[in-house]
C-alpha positions in Angstrom: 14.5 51.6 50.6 11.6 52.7 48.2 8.9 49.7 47.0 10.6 51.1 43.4 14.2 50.0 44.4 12.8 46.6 46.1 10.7 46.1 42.6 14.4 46.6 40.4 16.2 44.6 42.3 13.9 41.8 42.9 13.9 42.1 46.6 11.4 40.4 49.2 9.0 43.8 48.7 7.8 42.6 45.2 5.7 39.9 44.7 6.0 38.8 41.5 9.9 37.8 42.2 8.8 34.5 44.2 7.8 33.2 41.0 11.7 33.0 40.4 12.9 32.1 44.0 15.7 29.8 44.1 15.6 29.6 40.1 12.1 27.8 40.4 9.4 28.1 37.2 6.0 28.1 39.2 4.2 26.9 35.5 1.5 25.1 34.8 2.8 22.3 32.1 0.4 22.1 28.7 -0.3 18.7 27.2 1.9 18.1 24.0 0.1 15.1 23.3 -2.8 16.0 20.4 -4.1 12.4 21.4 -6.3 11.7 24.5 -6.7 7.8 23.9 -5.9 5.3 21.6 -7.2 1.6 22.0 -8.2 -0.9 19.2 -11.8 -1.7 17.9 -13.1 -4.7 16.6 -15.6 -4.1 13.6 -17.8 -6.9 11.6 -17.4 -7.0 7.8 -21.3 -6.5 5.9 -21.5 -10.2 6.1 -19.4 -12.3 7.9 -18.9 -15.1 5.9 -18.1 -15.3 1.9 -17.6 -17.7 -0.8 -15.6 -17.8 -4.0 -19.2 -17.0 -5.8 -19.2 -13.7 -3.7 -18.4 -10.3 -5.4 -16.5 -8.5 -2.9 -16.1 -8.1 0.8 -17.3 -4.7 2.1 -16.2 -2.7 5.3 -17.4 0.3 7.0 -15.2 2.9 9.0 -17.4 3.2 12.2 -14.6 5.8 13.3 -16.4 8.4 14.1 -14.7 11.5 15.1 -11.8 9.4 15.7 -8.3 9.7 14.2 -7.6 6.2 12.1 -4.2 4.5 12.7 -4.0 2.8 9.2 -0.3 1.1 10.0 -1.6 -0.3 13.1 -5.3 -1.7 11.4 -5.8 -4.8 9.8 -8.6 -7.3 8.4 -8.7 -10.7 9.6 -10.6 -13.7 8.2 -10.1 -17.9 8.0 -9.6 -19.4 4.8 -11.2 -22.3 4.3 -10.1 -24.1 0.7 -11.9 -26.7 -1.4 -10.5 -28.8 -4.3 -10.2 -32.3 -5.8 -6.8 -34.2 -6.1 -4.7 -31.3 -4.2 -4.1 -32.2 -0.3 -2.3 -29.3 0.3 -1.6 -25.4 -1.0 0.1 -22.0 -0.8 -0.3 -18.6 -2.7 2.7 -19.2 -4.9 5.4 -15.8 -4.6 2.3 -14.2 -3.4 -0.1 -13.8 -0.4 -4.0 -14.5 0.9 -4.0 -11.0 -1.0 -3.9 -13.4 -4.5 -7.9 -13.2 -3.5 -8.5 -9.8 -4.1 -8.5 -8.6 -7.9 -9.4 -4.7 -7.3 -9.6 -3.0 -4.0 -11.5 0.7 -4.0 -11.9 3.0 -0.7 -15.4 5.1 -1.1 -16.0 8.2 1.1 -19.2 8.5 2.8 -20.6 10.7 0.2 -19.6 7.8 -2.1 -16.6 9.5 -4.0 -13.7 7.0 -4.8 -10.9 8.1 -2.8 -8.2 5.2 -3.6 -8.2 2.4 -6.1 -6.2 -0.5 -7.3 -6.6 -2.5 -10.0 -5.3 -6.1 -10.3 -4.1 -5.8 -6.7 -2.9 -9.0 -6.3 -0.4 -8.8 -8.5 0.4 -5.0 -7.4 0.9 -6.4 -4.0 2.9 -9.4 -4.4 4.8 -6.9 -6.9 5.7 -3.7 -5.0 6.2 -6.3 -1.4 8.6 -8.2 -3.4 11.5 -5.9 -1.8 10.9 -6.2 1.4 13.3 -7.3 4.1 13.4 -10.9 5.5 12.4 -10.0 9.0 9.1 -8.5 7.6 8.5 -11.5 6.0 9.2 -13.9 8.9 6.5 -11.8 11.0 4.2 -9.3 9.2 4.2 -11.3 6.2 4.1 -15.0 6.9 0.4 -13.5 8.5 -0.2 -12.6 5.0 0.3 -16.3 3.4 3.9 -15.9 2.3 6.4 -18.4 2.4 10.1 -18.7 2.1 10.4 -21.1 -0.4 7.4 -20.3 -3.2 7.0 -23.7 -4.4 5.9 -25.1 -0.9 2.3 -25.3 0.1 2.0 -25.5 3.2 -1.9 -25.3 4.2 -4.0 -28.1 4.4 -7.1 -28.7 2.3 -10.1 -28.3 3.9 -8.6 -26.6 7.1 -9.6 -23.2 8.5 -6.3 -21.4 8.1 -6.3 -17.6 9.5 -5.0 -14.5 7.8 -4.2 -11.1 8.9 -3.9 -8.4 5.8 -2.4 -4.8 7.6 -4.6 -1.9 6.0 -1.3 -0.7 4.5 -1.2 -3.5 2.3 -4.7 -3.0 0.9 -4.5 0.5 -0.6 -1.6 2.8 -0.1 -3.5 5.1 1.1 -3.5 3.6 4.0 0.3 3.3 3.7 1.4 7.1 4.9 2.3 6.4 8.9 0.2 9.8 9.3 -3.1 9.4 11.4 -6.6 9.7 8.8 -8.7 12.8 10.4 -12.1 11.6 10.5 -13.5 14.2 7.8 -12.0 11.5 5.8 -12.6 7.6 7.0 -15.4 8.2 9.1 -18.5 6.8 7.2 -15.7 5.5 4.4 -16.2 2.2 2.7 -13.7 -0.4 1.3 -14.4 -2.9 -1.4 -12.3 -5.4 -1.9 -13.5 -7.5 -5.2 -13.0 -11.6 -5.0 -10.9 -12.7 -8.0 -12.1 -15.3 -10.5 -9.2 -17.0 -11.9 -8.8 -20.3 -10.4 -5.4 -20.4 -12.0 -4.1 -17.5 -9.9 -5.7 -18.0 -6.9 -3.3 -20.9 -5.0 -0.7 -23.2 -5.7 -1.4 -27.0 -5.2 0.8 -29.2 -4.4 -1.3 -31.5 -7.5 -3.3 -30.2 -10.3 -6.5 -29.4 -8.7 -10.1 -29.3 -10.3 -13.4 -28.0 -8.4 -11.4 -25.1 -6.8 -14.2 -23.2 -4.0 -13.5 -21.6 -0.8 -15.1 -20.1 1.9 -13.8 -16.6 4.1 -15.3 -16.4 7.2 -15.2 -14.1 10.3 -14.6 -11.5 8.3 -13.6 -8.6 10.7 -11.3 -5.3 10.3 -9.4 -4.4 13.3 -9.0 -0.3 13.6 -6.4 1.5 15.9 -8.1 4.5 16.6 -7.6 7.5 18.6 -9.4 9.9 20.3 -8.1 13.9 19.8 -8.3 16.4 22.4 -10.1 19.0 22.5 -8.0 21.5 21.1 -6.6 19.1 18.8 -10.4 18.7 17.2 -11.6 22.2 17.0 -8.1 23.1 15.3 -9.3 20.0 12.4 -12.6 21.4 12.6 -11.8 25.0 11.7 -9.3 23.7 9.2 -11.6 21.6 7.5 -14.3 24.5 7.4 -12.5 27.3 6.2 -9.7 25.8 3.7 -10.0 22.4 4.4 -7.4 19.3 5.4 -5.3 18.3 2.6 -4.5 14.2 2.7 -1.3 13.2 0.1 0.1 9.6 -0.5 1.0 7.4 -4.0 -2.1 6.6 -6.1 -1.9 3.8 -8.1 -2.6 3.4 -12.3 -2.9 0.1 -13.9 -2.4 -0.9 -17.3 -2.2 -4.8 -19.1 -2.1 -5.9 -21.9 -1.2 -9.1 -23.7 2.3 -9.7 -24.4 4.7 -12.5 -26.1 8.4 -10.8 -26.7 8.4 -7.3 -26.2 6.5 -4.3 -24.6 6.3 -1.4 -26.1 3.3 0.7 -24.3 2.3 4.3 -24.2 1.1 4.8 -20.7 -2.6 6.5 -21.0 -2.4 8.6 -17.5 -2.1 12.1 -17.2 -0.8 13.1 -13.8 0.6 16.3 -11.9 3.1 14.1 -10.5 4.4 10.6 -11.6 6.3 8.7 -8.8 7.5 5.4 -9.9 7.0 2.9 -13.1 7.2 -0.8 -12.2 7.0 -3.3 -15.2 5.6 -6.8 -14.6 5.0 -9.7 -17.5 3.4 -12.5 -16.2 2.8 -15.8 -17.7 -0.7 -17.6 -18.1 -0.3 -20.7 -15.8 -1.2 -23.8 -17.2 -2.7 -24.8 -14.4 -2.9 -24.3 -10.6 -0.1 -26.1 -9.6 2.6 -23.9 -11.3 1.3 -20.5 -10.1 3.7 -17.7 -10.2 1.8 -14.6 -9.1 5.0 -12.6 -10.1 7.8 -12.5 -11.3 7.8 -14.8 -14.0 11.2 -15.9 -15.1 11.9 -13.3 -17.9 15.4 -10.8 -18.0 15.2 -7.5 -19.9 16.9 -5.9 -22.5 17.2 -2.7 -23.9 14.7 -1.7 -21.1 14.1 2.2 -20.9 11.5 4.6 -20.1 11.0 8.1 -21.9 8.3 10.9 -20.4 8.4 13.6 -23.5 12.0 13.8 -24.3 13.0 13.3 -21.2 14.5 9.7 -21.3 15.0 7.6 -17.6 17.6 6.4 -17.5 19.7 7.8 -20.7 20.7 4.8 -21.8 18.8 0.9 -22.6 19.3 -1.3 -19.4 20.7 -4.7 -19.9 19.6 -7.5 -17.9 22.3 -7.2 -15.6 21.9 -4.0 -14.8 17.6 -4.6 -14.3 18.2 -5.2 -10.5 20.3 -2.4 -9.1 17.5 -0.3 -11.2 15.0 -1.5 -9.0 16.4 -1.0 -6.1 17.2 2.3 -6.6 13.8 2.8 -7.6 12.1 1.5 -4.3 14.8 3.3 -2.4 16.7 -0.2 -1.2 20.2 0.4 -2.3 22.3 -0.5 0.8 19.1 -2.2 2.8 18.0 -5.8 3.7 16.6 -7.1 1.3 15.3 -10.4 0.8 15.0 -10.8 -2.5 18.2 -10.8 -3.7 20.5 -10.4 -7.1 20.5 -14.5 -6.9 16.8 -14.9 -6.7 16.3 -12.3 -9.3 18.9 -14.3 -12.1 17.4 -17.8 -11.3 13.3 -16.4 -10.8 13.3 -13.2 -12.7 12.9 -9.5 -11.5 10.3 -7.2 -11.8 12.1 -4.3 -13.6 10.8 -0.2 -11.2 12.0 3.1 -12.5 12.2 5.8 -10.4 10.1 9.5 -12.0 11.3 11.5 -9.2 13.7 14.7 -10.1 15.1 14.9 -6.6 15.9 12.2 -4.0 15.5 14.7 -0.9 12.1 16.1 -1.5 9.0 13.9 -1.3 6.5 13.9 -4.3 8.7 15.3 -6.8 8.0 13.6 -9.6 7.4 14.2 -13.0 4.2 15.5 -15.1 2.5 13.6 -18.0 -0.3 14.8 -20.1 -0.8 15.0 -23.8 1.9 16.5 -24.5 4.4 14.7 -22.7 3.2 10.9 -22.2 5.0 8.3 -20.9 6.4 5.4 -22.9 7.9 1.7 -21.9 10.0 0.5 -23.9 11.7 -3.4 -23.1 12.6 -6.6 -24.4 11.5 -9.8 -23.0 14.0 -13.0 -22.8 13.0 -15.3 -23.2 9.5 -14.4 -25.1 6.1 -15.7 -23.5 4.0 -17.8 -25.6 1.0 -16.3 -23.4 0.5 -13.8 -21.0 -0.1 -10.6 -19.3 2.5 -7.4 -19.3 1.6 -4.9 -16.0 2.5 -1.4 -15.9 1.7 0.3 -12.8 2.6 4.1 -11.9 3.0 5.5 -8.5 1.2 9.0 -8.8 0.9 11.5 -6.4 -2.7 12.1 -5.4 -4.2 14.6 -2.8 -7.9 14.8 -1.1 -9.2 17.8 -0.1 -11.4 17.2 3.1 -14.1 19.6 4.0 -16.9 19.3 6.4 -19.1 17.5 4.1 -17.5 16.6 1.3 -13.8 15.3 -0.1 -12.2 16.3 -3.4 -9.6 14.0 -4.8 -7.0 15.4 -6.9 -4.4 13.8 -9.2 
């Protein structure tokens, strides 16, 4: 028999067939995995201890070419609280995040990448959906509490807090791992708030209200690419550079007493979500209500151009499922529930998005198609503050020197 026949026929004469004896695949197996290492790092803040008459708190991504794990990353500090009269307090509905009035996320070039204005309320806002088992374990590290009118933290005590990155700046919020084009060298800023009234909740009006944060740290889950991984980012980043997406934030207050009726001033590619937020001035510190306060709605409605969402006024019983479907928790756990909304008041969140499959698609405002809020507030506050804030879709463009944000 010719070596010809013995090559079609896959006999013992050609040697490329033993690569297939006995139905055996003699290949070398690649590495899926685009990470080499991941482990957690341990980073001081600029200084490591604060005080109420401190500005902000300042951190510094020492990343490097690392790949940031922002779900997996927090900041950690003890609390340390000083006041007369009060023994004890707690943060209200809110969180330890009550301390921080506006946090901003600078890239190393100093470009603002992500920013949120009055935060605190933002926070204790948009976590307000959340289900119970988050709050039994991610949040109770936060400061919040089951019941809001407990304060359960001594006076005087060191008391430690552990804020996720995710709850800082939603940036941080994507699950996707930051390529270092983007953190590496970045800088947060987290600005101390001054209002005394809406810091804690005593368990007595308190006067001489000071505190003290130290061991300031921020905890980063980081991980190392491979090889491949990083020239692929590299190359990218070079020639049309990474592209980073997630929900900016825009704020907007003003004071109301019965109604708000606001043109939002934002023009945006795409808007996400509208959440609507009046909150009362406390008379003092022992009846903070970071949010909500205990209003109902009517007639509630947003318009963008003539496009009007939904077509017809919300009642106050019908504010709630709105929300939910909003936030995407129809059907979910939910702690807050339809009870706690009736006897505390809800926080009203309209959805801007055209589709409920496809991510980001929301809807474009400019000057010629703004957005309006339209509501009625029952019963009317003698005094306070109405918060809009929109959920906007915003990219950065990462290049090898340099990041451009767009919105």
């Amino acid at each position: 028999m010719s070596k010809q026949t013995d090559e079609r026929k896959g006999g013992s004469g050609y040697d490329k067939s033993l690569y297939r004896f006995n139905d055996l695949v003699y290949e070398q197996v690649r590495n899926s995995s685009l990470i080499s290492a991941r482990h957690l790092e341990r980073f001081n803040s600029q200084s490591l201890n604060y005080n109420s008459n401190s500005s902000s708190i300042d951190f510094v991504f020492q990343s490097g070419e690392q790949l940031l794990d922002a779900s997996n990353s927090c900041i950690q500090f003890k609390l340390n609280i000083s006041a007369t009269t009060g023994v004890t307090y707690g943060f209200g509905t809110g969180s330890v995040m009550n301390l921080f009035r506006t946090c901003i996320l600078h890239s190393r070039q100093g470009d603002e990448i992500d920013r949120i204005d009055s935060s605190n309320v933002y926070r204790a806002n948009r976590d307000l959906h959340e289900s119970k088992t988050w709050f039994e374990t991610t949040g109770s590290l936060m400061g919040y509490q089951d019941d809001s009118a407990t304060t359960p933290h001594a006076v005087g005590s060191d008391v430690f807090f552990q804020v996720p990155l995710d709850r800082i700046l939603n940036v941080f919020g994507t699950g996707r791992l930051i390529p270092s084009q983007m953190i590496s060298g970045a800088r947060l800023q987290m600005d101390i708030e001054k209002s005394a009234k809406r810091l804690f909740k005593f368990n007595a009006t308190s006067t001489a209200v000071s505190f003290t944060l130290s061991d300031v740290r921020i905890v980063c889950c980081l991980s190392r690419p491979t090889d491949d991984t990083a020239r692929t980012l590299e190359k990218q980043s070079a020639s049309n550079s990474l592209e980073f997406s997630w929900e900016g934030v825009y704020t907007q207050k003003r004071s109301v007493t019965g109604e708000i009726n606001e043109q939002v001033s934002k023009s945006v590619a795409r808007a996400l979500c509208v959440r609507v937020c009046p909150l009362k001035d406390p008379a003092n510190n022992s009846e903070l209500f970071i949010t909500p306060h205990a209003v109902g709605y009517d007639n509630a409605q947003i318009r963008a151009g003539s496009l009007y969402m939904p077509q017809y006024r919300l009642t106050d019983d019908e504010v709630y499922h709105a929300s939910l479907q909003a936030v995407n928790k129809l059907g979910k756990s939910v702690r807050f529930s339809k009870a706690d909304a009736d006897a505390k008041g809800d926080v009203w969140a309209t959805s801007l998005e055209s589709h409920n499959l496809i991510n980001f698609a929301g809807q474009s405002l400019n000057n010629s198609r703004q957005l309006y809020v339209e509501t009625t507030i029952t019963p009317a506050i003698t005094s306070g503050e109405g918060f809009i804030f929109l959920d906007y879709l915003k990219t950065a463009r990462c290049y090898l020197n340099s990041i451009a944000v767009d919105q």
